[in-house]
N, C-alpha and C positions, 0 to 999 in steps of 0.2 A: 447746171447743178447749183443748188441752192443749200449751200449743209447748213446753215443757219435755220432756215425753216423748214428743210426736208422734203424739199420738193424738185423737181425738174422744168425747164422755162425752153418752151419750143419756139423759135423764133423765124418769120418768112422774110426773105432776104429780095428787096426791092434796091437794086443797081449798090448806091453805096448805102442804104438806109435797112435798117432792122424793125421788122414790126412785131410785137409780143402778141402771138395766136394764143398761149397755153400755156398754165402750170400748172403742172400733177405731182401729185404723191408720191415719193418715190419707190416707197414700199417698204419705208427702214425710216434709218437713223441717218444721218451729215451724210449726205451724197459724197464722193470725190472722183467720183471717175465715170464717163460714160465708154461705149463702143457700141459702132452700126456697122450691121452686114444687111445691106437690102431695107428691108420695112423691119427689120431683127432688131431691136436697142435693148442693149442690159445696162444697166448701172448698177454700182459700190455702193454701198451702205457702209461707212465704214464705224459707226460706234454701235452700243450695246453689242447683241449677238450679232458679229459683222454676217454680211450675205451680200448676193446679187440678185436682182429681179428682171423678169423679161419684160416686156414691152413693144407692142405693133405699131408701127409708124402706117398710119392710115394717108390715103392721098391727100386728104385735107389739110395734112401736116399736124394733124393730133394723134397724141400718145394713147393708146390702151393697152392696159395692165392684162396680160398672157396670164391664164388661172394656172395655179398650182405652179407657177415660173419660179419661185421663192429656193434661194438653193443654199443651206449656211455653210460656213468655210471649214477649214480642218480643225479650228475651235475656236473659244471666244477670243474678244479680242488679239487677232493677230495682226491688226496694223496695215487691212490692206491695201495698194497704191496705185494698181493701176491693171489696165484691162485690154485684151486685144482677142479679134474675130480671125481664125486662119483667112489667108484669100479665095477658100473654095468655102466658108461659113461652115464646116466640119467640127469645127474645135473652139472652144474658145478659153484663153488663159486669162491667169489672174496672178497676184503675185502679193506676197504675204512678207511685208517685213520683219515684224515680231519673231516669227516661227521662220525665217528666210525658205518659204515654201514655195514652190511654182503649183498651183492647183489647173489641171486641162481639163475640162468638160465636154464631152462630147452633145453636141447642139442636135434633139430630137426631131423629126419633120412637124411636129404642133408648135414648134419654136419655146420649147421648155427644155432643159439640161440634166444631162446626166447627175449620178452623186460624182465628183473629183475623183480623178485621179491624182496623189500627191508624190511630190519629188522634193526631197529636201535640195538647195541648191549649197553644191558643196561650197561656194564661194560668198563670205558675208558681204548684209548687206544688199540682198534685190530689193530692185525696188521701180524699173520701169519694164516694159514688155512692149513689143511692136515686132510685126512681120513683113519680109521682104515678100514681094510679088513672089518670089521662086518658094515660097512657102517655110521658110527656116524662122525660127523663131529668135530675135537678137534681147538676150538680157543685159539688162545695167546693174551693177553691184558697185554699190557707194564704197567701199570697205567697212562699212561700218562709222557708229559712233568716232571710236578710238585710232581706227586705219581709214581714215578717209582723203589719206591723202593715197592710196592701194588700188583706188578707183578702177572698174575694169568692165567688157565689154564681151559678153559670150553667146552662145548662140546653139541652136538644137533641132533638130528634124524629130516632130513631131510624130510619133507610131499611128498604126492605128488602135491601137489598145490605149492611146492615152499615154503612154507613156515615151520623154524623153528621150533623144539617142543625141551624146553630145557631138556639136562638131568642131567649135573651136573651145578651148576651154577656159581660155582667160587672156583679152588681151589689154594693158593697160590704159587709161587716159589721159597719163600723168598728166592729169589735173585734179584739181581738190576739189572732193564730194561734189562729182557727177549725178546729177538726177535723171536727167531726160534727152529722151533721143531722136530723131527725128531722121529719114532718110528722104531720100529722092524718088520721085515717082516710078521711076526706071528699075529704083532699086542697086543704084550704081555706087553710090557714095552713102553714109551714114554719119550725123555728126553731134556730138552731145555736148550738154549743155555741165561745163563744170561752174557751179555755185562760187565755192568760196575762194576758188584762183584767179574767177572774173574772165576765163578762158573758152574756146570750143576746141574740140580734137573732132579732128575727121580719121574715118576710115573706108576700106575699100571693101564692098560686099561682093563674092565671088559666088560665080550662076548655080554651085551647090550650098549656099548658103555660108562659106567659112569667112570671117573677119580678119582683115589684115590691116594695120594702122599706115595712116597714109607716112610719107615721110619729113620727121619731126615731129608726129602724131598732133600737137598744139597746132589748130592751124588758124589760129585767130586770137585777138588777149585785149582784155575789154579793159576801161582803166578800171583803177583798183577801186573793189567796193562796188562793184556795179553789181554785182550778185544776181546773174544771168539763170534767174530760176527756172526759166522753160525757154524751150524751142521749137523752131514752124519753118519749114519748106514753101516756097510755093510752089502752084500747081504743075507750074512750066518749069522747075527746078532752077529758075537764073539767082532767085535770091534766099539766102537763110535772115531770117526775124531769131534777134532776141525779147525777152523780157526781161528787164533790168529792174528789179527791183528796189534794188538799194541806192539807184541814181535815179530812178521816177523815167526811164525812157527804153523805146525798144530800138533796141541796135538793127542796123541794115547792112547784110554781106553780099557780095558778087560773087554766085559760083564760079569759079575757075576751069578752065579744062580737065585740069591734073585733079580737082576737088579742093586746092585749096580756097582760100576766103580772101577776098580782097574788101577792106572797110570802106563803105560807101558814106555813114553817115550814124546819127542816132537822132532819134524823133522823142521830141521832150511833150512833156504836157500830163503826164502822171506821175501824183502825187507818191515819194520815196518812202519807203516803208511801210507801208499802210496796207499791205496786204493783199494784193493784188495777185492772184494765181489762175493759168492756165490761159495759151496762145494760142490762133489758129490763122494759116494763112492760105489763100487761093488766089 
């Protein structure tokens, strides 16, 4: 995602090296968020009239624009941040910080969306979305501008109407202004990323979807100022990646048996403050 230029950059992955096949359109305004289910990609738009667009991942590894995929949000600018496909590609959520909305769409077989279904989320502050293998949906709620140190972690079974059935309703991160969250491929463990405590809290995802904080919730504490703006699993679940903004390096964790973090290391070599958003690891 390119929200400078508005465009999306597909890229073919040769052992450690990146090669640039494509940039498209994204079909908006300042991209910030993608999600794939299959050859399905939707991407955020997230300025002017925010919206989502569909997109076919072709085997050549180029993007094409799904007609009439164009879907806008519950209104204008509501701030959206982030985006996730259920694991059966049924549904797909979004989330609206502005308006603190969960918007769920149900994904058509031409691979175009429903109009939203909307859920105000009683808890301020959404603002990530991600789902466990068992299908539950786990929200991140910053607390807000003002309560951000309130941070919390909840979670929803999906209807088929689209609409929410809560199942945990709020559990904390006491850490300050939690953004992003990242689980384990199993679905075992959950662990997010708190910003401005320079911290990660893990929790434990149970096979009906409920969140419970692991114990001492904090399961890892970066030095101060590192402002651990995202986070990444990898594929084999041994390690959690930060990115560390405000120290220019991505932090290296050892999953533990229990879920906690054992610090391995940080890997320098980006430049601190300068703007660097969004991590991915395999």
């Amino acid at each position: 995602m390119n929200a400078g230029t508005g465009d999306l950059s597909v890229f073919r992955v040769n052992g450690p090296n990146l090669e640039l096949i494509q940039a498209v359109s994204s079909g908006g305004s300042a991209p910030v968020a993608v999600a794939q289910h299959g050859n399905l990609v939707y991407v955020i738009n997230f300025a002017g009239n925010s919206n989502v667009v569909g997109f076919n991942l072709n085997e050549d590894g180029h993007l094409v624009m799904i007609p009439n995929s164009i879907r806008y949000l519950s209104a204008t600018n509501t701030g959206p941040s982030s985006l996730a496909f259920s694991p059966d590609g049924r549904f797909l959520l979004l989330t609206e910080k502005v308006t603190n909305n969960i918007d769920v769409f149900s994904v058509n077989g031409d691979g175009t969306l429903s109009q939203p279904t909307i859920t105000p989320d009683p808890i301020p502050g959404v603002f990530d979305v991600v789902f466990s293998p068992g299908g539950a949906a786990l929200i991140v709620q910053t607390g807000g501008a003002s309560n951000a140190n309130v941070s919390s972690v909840s979670s929803y079974l999906v209807q088929p109407d689209g609409t929410l059935l809560p199942l945990t309703a709020s559990v904390p991160t006491l850490g300050n202004f939690t953004c992003w969250i990242a689980l384990t491929p199993n679905g075992q463990f959950a662990f997010t990323s708190d910003t401005l405590s320079s911290s990660i809290s893990g929790f434990a995802i149970g096979g009906s979807g409920t969140v419970t904080a692991l114990p001492g919730t904090v399961v890892a504490s970066l030095p101060t100022g590192s402002n651990n703006l995202d986070i990444a699993v990898s594929d084999d679940a041994k390690f959690v990646y930060t990115m560390n903004t405000g120290a220019g390096t991505i932090g290296i964790f050892a999953v533990q048996p229990n879920g906690s973090l054992k610090v391995i290391g940080f890997a320098s070599g980006l430049s601190a403050h300068s703007g660097f958003e969004g991590l991915a690891a395999f």
